[in-house]
VOGU-3710 file (C-alpha; in Angstrom, 3 decimals, decimal comma):
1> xxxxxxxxxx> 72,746/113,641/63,942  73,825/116,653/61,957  76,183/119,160/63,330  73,671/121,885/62,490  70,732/119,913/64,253  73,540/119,344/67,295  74,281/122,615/67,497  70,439/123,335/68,049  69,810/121,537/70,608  69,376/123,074/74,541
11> xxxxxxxxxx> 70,778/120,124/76,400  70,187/120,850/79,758  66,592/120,972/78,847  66,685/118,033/76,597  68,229/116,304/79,796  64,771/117,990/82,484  62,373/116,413/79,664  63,769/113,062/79,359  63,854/112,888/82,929  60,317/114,168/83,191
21> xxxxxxxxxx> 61,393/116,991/85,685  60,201/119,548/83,103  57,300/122,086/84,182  57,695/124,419/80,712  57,993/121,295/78,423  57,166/124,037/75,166  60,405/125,613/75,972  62,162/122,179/73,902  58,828/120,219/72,659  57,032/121,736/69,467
31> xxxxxxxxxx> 58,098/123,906/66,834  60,546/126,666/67,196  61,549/128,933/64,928  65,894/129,243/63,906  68,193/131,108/62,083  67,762/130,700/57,657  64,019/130,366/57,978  63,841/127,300/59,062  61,806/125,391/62,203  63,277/123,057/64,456
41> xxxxxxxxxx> 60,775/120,483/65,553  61,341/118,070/68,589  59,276/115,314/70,305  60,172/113,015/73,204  58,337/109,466/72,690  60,206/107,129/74,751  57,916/104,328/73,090  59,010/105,504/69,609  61,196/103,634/67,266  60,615/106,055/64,746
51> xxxxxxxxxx> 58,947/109,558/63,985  58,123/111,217/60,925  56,977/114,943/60,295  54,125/115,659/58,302  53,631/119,016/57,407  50,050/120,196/55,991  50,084/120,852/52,446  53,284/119,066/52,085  53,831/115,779/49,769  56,189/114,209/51,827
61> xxxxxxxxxx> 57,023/113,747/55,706  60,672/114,684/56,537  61,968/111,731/59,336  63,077/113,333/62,569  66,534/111,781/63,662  66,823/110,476/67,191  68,289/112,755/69,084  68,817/111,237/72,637  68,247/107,763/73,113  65,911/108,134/75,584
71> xxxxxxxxxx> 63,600/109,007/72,536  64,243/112,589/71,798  63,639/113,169/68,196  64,386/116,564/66,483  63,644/117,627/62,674  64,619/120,934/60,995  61,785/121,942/58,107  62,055/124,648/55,924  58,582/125,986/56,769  58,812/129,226/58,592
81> xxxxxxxxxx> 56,368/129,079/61,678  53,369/128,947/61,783  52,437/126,141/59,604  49,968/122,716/61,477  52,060/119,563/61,057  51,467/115,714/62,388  53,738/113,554/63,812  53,301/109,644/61,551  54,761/107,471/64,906  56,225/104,139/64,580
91> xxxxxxxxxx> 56,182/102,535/68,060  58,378/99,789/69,678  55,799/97,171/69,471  55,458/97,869/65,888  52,158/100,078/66,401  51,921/103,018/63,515  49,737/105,718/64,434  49,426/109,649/63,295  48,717/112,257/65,570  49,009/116,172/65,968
101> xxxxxxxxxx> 51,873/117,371/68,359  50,633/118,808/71,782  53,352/121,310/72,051  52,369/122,954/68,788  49,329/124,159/70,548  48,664/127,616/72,340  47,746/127,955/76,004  44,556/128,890/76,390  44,172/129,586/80,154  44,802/133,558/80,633
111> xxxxxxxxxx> 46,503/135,386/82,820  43,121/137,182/83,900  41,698/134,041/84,788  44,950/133,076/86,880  44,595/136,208/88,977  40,688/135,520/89,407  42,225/131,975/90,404  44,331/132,813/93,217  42,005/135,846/94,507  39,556/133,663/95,582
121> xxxxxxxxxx> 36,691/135,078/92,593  36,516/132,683/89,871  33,114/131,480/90,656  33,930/129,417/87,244  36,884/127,854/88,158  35,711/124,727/86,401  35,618/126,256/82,952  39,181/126,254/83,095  40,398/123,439/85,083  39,794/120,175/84,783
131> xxxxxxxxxx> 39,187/118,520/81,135  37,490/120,050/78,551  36,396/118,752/75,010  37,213/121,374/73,262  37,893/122,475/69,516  41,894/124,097/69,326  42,929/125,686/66,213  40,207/123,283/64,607  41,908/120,108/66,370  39,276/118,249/68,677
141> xxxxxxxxxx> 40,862/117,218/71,418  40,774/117,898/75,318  42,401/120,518/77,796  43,503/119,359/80,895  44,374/121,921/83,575  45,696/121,188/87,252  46,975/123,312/90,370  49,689/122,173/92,101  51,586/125,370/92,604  54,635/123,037/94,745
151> xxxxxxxxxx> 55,371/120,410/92,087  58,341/119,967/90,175  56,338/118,567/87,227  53,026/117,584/85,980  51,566/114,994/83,356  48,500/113,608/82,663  48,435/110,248/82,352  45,250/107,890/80,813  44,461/104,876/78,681  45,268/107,498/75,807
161> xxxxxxxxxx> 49,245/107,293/76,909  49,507/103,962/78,355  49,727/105,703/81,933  53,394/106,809/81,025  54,016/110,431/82,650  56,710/110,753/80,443  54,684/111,186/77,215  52,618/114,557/77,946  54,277/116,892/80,468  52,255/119,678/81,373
171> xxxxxxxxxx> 52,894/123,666/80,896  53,121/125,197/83,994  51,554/129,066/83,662  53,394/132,271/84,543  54,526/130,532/87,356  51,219/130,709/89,052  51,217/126,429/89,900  48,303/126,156/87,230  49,631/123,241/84,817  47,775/123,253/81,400
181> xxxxxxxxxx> 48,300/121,208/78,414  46,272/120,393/75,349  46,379/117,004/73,731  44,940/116,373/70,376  42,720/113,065/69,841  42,286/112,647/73,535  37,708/112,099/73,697  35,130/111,737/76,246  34,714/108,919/78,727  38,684/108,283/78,767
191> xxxxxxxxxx> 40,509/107,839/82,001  43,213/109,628/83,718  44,701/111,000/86,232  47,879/113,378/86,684  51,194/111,799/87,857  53,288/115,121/90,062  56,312/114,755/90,741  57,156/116,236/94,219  60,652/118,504/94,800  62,145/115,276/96,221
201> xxxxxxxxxx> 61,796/113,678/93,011  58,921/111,150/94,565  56,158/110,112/91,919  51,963/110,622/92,976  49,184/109,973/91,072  46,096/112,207/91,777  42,541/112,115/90,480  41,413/115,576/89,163  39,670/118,052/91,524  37,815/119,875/89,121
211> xxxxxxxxxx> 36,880/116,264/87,443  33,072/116,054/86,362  33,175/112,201/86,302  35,310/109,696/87,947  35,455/105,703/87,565  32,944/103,603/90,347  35,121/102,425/92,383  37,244/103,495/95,366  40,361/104,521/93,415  38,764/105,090/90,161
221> xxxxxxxxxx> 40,385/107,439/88,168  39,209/110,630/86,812  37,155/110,440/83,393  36,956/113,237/80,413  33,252/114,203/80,230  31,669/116,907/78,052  28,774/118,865/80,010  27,740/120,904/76,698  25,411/117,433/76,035  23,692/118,511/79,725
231> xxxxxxxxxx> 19,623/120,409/79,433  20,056/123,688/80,993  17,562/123,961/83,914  13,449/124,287/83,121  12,339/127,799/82,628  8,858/127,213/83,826  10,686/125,889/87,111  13,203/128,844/87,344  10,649/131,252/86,835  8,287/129,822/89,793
241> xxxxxxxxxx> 11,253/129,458/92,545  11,111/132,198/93,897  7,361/131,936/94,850  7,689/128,101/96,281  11,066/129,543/98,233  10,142/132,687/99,735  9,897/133,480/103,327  6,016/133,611/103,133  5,758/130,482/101,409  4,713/126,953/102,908
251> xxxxxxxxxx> 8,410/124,937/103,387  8,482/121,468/104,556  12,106/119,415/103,409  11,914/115,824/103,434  15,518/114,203/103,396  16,424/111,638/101,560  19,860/110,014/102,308  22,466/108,943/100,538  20,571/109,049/96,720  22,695/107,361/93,787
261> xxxxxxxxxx> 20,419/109,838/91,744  19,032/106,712/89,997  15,164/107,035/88,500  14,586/104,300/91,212  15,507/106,616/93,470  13,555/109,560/92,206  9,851/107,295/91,521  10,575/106,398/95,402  11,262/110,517/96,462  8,432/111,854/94,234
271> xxxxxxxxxx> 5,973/108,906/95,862  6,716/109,730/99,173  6,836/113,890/98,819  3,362/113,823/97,119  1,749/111,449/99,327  2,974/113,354/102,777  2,884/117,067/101,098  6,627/117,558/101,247  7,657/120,771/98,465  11,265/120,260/98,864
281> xxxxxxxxxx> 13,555/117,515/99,421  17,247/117,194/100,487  19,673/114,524/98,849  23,051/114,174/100,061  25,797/111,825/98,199  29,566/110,842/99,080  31,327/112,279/96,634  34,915/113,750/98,520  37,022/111,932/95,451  35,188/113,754/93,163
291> xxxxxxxxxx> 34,295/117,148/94,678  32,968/118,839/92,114  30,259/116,451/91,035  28,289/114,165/92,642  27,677/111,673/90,455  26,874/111,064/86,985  26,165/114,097/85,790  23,007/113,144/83,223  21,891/110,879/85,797  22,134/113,655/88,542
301> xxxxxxxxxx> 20,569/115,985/85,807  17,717/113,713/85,115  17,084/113,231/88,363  16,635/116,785/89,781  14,801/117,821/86,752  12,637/115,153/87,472  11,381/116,100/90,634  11,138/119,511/89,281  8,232/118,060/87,153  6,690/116,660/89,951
311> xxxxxxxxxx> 6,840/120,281/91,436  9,092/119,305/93,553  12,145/121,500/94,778  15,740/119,578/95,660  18,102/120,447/97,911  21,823/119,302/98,422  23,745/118,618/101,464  26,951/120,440/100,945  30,182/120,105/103,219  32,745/122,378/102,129
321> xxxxxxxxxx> 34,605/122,377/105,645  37,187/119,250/105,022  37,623/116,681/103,191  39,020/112,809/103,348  42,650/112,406/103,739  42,691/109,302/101,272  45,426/108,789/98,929  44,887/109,941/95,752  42,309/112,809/96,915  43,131/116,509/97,697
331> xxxxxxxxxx> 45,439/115,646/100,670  48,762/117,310/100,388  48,166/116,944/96,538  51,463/118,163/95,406  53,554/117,067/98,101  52,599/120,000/99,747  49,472/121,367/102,155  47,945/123,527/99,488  44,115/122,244/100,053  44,417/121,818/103,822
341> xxxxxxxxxx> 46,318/124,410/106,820  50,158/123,948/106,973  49,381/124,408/110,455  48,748/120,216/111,795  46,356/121,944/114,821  44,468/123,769/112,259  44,031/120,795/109,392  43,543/117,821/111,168  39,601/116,860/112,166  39,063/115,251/115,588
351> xxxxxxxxxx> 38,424/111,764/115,080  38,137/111,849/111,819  40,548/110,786/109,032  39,709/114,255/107,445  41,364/117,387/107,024  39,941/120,960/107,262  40,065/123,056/104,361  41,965/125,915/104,131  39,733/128,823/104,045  42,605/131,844/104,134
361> xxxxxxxxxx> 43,718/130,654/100,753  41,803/132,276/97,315  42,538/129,161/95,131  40,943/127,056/97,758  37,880/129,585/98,178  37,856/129,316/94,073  37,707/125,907/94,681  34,624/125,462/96,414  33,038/128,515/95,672  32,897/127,003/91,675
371> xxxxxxxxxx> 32,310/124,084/93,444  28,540/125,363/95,134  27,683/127,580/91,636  28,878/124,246/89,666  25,723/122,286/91,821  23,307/125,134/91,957  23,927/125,866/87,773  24,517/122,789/85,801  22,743/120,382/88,140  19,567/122,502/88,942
381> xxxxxxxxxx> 19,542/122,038/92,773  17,457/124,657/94,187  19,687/125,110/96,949  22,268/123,738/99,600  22,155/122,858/103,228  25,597/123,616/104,115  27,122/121,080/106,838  29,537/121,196/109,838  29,241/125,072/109,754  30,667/124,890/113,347
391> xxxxxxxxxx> 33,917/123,509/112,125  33,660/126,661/109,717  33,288/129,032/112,380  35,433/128,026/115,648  39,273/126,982/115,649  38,718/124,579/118,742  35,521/122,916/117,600  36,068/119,173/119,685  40,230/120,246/119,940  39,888/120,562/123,403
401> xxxxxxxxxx> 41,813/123,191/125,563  45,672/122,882/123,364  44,638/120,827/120,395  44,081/124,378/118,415  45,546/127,067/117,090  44,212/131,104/118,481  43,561/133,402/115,674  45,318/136,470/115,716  43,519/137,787/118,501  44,271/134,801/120,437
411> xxxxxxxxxx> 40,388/133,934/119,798  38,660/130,823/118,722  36,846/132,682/115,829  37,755/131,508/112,511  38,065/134,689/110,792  38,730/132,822/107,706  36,010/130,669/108,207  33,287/133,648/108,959  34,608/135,587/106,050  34,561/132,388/103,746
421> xxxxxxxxxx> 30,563/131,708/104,686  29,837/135,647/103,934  31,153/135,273/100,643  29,417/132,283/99,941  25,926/133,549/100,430  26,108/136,815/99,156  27,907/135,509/95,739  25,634/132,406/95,745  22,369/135,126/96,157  24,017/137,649/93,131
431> xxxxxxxxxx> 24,071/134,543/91,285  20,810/133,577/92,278  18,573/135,643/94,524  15,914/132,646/94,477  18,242/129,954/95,522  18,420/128,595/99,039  21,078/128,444/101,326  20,901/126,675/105,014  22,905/126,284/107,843  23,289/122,853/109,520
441> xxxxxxxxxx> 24,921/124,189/113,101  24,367/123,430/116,497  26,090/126,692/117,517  25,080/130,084/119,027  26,714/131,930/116,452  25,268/135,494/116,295  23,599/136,473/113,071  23,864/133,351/111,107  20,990/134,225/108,967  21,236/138,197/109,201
451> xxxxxxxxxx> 22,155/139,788/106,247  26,393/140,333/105,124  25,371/144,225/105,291  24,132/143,507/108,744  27,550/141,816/109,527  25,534/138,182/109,442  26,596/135,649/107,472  23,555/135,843/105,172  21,988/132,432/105,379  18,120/132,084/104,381
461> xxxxxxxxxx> 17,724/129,643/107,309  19,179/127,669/110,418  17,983/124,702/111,100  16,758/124,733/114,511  18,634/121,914/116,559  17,790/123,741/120,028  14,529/123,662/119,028  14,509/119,567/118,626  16,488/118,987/121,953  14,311/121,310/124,136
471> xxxxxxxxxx> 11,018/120,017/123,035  12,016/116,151/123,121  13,856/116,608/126,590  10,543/117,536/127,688  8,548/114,872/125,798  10,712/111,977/127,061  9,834/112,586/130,467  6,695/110,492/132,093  3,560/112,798/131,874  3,231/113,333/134,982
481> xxxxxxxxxx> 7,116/114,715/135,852  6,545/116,954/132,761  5,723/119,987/134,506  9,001/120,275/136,128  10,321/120,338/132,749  7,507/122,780/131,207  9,688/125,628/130,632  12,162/123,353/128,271  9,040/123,305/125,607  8,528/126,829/126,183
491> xxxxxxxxxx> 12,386/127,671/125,621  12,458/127,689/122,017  9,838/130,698/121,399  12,808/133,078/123,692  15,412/133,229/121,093  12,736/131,585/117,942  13,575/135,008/116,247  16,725/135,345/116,553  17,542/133,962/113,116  14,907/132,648/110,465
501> xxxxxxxxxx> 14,675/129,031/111,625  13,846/125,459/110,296  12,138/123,062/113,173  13,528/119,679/112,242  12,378/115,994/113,191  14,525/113,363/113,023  13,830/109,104/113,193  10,195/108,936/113,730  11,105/105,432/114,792  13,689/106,435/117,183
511> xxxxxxxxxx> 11,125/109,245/118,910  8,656/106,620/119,176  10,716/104,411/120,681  12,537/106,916/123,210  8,621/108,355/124,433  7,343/107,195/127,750  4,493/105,114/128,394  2,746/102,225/127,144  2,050/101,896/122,940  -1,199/104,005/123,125
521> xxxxxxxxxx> 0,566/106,961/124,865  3,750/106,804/123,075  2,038/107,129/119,448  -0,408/110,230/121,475  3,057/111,701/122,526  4,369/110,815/118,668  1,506/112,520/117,365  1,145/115,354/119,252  4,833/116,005/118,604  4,477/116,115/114,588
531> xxxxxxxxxx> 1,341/118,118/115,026  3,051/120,619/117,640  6,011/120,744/115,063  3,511/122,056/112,108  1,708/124,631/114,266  5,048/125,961/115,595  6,768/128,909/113,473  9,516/127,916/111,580  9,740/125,877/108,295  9,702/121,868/108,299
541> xxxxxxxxxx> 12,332/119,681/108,220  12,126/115,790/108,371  14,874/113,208/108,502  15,564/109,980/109,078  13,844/106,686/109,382  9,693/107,392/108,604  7,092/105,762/110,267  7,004/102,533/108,391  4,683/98,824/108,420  1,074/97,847/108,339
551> xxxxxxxxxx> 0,302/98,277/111,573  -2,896/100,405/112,702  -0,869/102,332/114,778  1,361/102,965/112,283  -1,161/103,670/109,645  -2,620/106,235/111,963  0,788/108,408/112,362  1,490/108,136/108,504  -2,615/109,640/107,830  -1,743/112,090/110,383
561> xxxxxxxxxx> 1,735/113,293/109,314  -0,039/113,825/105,303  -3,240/115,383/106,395  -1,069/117,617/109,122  0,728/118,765/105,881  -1,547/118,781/103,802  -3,062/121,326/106,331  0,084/123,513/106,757  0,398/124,117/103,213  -3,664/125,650/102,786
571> xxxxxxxxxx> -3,593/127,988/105,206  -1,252/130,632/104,957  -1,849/131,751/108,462  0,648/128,620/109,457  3,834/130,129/107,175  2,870/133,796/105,874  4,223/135,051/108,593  6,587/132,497/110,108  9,634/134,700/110,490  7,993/137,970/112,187
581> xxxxxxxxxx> 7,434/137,844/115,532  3,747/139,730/115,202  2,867/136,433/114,150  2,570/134,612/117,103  0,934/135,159/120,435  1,428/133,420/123,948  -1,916/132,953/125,178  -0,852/130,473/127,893  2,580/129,442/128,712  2,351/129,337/132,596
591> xxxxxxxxxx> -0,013/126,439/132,666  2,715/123,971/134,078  1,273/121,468/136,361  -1,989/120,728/133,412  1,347/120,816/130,812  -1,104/122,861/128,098  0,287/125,583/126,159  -1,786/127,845/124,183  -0,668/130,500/121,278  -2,145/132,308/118,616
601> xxxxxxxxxx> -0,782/131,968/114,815  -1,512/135,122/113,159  -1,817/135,547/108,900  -1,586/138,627/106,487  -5,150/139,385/106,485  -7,048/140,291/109,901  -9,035/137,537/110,278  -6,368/135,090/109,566  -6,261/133,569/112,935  -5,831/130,141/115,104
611> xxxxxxxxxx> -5,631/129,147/118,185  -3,271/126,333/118,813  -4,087/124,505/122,324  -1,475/121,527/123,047  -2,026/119,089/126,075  0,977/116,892/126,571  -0,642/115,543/129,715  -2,549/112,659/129,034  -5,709/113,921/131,252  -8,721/114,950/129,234
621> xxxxxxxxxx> -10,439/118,450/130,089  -13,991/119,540/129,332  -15,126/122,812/129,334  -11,480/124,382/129,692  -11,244/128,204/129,623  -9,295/130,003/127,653  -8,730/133,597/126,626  -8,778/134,791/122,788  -7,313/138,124/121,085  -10,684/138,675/119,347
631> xxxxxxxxxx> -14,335/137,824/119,861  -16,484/135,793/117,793  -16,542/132,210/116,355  -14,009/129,603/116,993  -14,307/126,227/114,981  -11,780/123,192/115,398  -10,470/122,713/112,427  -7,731/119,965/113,717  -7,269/117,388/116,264  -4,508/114,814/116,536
641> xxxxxxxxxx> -6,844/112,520/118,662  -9,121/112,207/116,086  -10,435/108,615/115,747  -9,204/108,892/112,055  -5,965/109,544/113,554  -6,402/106,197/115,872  -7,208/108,471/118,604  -9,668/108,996/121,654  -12,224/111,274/119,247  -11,914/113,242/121,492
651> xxxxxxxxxx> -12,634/116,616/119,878  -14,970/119,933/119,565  -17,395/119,610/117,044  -19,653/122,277/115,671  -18,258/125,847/116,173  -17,657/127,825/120,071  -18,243/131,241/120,614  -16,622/133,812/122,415  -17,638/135,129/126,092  -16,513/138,350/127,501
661> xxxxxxxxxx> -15,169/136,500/130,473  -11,535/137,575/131,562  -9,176/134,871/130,923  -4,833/134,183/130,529  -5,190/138,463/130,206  -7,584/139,289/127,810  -11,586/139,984/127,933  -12,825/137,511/125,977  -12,276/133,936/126,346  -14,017/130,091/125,164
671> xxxxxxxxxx> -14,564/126,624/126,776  -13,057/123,503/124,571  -12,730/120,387/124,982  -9,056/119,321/125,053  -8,146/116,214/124,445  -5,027/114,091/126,110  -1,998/114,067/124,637  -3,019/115,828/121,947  -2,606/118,867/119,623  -5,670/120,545/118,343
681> xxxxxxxxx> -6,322/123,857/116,590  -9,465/126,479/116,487  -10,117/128,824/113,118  -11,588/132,175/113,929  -14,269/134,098/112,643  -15,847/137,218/113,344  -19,077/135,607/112,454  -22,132/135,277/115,486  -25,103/133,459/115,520
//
């Protein structure tokens, strides 16, 4: 080596570089400018025999001498900066290969977006982090961008560097932990991952957070993907949302679990949510290594735009309390808790090899606040059902009395929590003021779906678990012990406006087989139950196992649950008014030892009114009087022991008419049949005669 070039050289950070301990590798790599006009230009390729410098618009390349041994190579040019150049590599193996220099290339991440970054408001986190195929200084190539704020160095490592950390360092940014580096010739579908090494000079390899693809398998690696090749969402879809999601609109989610977003998948959903009348459906995926995409990302594309055809809205089940603890995922991810709580009461999940995230920290609300407008924008989901919101909202949630941590009050609020889930839905509804976002809780959490002005947390719905438990720990008692239990059915309608609620069904199977009786009054209690669900306030929610086979039995609950459906969605006086309170009447609810309830549903219009009479005894009753809000003409218009339903036909046909005969309070008042075990419903009319 020259003297001059010698004389050049920073040694100590020649030596951090070589020992890949470097986190501002541009300080040495790349071109620098020196004294006479001329550049120095270095490169460490440990795999190198021998490097050459091309510069553009020169004749000849000028051979860089080998500066450490370790494969350091400098070069001085006579080019003032800024000039493009190449690099014409020789490798050990005998491999000869040209390629532009990383190092030469500007940072592109800026300060602004660091700040948004750590503050918790870059809702588009993943435009910057993560890979990109992107076009630098007209070089195609990809940006990769990582934080690990606690790391002593980054690389990225892929099939494009033989998995040697030593070849591309990463630029760490204005000391913000946000590692960035550019690298020329790098394409879509490659793999990688980033090797960090930890203060304690430990080596970890770690898939990407902000990844949009990773390999199918268990510790796949990350893969470079380019989302500008993605459809943007339907118009004609976008532009009818708001109508199909609106609090006066007929809502009934079907959910499908665990969906590989496969066209299989989506013939099966779109066959099953036309047949039964379903206008939304809720997929859910595992997808913890990969959090910010589910899957594929044309095949997740495809498939929601798919149903969209079909007319068919899609929900996604979202978890954004913890996540899995697995090596290679977000757990201590730079050697340090930057994901999860420092605090081990606060992180760890009970029984669970999961960790909580932390919700006090802004680059971890960036995280998965990108995360929920990165589903809802590029993967047209029409909404999320957010999960484990109790683990968002309470510090002891299954701790027990010491396994927690107080708040600064010395509460078991999680003020972090709570202020996390306001931000979400009031960012997620400036985004989007047609999207839909649900809360999957079993708490009593005040105000879940009040409004963030109203101090809520500004939820559309709450799915309705109370609801589910009260009316099935009456159901599962024997008939005739039911009217010790009567007020557990009635519960529900105390505190049924309290928030805007979804009534949810889970395992038709499983209810069937937990109802009392023999076959024909466990599929009258099955069927009463999906009809009592429909006529109830609250949107429709349906999980789990459906009532499958060939039997007639069966046959007779799948008719009933499509035509029950089918009748919810026709008559607005089921859903126009679902979440007001002046649309619902009790007419009876003291009727214990017959177990009958009676209510009124109440529409828009005046005359939009039925009268909902449910007999969960199995004892048949003719000529039963009850009391109406208005006189005139009451037709059946529904009865889930119809013979078409398998039942007893045991129904009012033709039309009844009113009496002014003083019954459950008011003057007027009709005689019905009412059938056992049994749900049936009356139209009005003002009509006589």
């Amino acid at each position: 080596m020259t003297k001059k070039l010698y004389n050049l050289m920073d040694w100590a950070e020649i030596e951090a570089v070589t020992y890949a301990e470097e986190d501002h590798p541009k300080a040495v790599l790349g071109a620098h400018p020196v004294r006479g006009g001329q550049t120095l230009i270095t490169a460490y390729r440990p795999e190198a025999e021998e490097i050459s410098v091309k510069v553009k618009g020169s004749r000849s390349a000028v051979k860089m001498e080998l500066a450490d041994e370790d494969g350091y190579f400098a070069a001085l040019v006579k080019n003032k900066e800024p000039f493009e150049y190449e690099f014409e590599i020789k490798n050990k193996d005998g491999k000869t290969f040209t390629e532009m220099d990383p190092y030469s290339f500007p940072d592109s991440i800026t300060k602004r977006d660091i700040q948004k970054f750590e503050s918790g408001l870059h809702y588009r986190a993943g435009d910057i982090l993560g890979s990109h195929v992107i076009k630098l200084n007209g070089t195609d190539g990809v940006r990769f961008a990582v934080w690990a704020p606690d790391a002593q160095r980054v690389s990225v490592v892929g099939d494009f560097n033989d998995w040697d950390g030593r070849i591309h360092q990463m630029e760490k940014l204005f000391d913000s932990g946000v590692f960035e580096l550019f690298i020329p010739g790098v394409k879509e579908g490659d793999n990688y991952k980033y090797e960090i090494r930890l203060g304690n000079g430990q080596l970890m390899m770690k898939r990407d957070p902000y990844a949009y693809k990773k390999e199918d398998k268990e510790d796949g690696a990350s893969v470079v993907y380019d989302l500008d090749k993605l459809p943007g969402a339907d118009d004609a879809w976008l532009d009818s949302r708001g109508d199909r999601q609106s609090a006066g609109s007929p809502i009934s989610i079907y959910e499908y679990k665990d969906t590989d977003f496969s066209k299989k998948d989506a013939k099966e959903i779109i066959k099953t949510a036309t047949e039964y009348g379903y206008s939304h459906v809720l997929v859910s995926a595992y997808f913890d290594s990969l959090y910010i995409a589910p899957g594929d990302p044309e095949a997740v594309v495809s498939f929601t735009d798919t149903l969209h055809k079909a007319g068919i809205a899609v929900l996604f089940r979202w978890s954004p309390a913890s996540f899995s603890s697995a090596e290679g995922g977000l757990s201590v991810y730079d050697g340090t808790c930057i994901y999860e709580d420092g605090d081990p009461k606060r992180a760890y999940v009970p029984d669970s090899d999961r960790k909580y995230f932390n919700l006090g920290r802004g680059e971890v609300r960036t995280y998965l606040m990108a995360n929920a407008v990165f589903l809802l924008d590029v993967f047209h989901f029409d909404g999320l059902v957010v999960s484990d919101v109790a683990r968002m909202l309470y510090l002891d949630f299954g701790k027990g009395s010491t396994g927690w941590t107080p708040n600064m009050f010395g509460g078991n609020e999680n003020l972090d929590g709570i202020d996390f889930l306001r931000q979400l839905s009031s960012t997620l509804h400036k985004y989007s003021s047609d999207v839909l976002l649900i809360s999957d809780d079993d708490t009593t959490f005040p105000g879940i779906t009040q409004s963030t002005e109203e101090e809520g947390l500004g939820f559309d719905y709450k799915i309705n678990h109370g609801w589910v438990r009260d009316v099935l720990g009456y159901l599962k008692q024997e008939p005739l012990g039911r009217s010790n239990h009567y007020n557990e059915i009635c519960f529900p309608m105390i505190y049924q406006y309290n928030e805007k609620f979804i009534l949810p069904l889970y395992d038709i199977v499983d209810i069937w087989n937990e109802m009392p009786g023999d076959a024909d009054e466990k599929f009258g209690n099955l069927k009463a139950l999906i009809a009592y669900q429909i006529m109830h306030p609250g949107k429709k929610f349906i999980s789990g196992k459906m009532a499958e086979g060939k039997g007639k039995d069966i046959q007779a609950v799948q008719t009933l649950m499509k035509d029950v459906t089918a009748f919810y969605n026709k008559n607005e006086t089921l859903f126009a008014k679902d979440m007001d309170p002046s649309g619902f009447d009790w007419i009876n609810n003291i009727s214990a030892r017959e177990n009958i309830l009676v209510f009124a549903r109440r529409g828009n219009k005046k005359d939009e009114l039925f009268i909902v009479v449910a007999n969960f005894a199995n004892i048949p009753h003719k000529g039963y009087k009850i009391g109406v809000p208005r006189a005139g003409k009451y037709s059946e218009v529904f009865c889930s022991d119809s013979e078409k339903y398998d039942g007893f036909g045991f129904v009012n046909r033709g039309s009844v008419y009113t009496e002014e005969s003083e019954c459950d309070g008011r003057s007027d008042s009709i005689r019905i049949r009412v059938a056992p075990l049994a749900v049936s419903v009356f139209k009005y009319s003002p009509a006589k005669g």
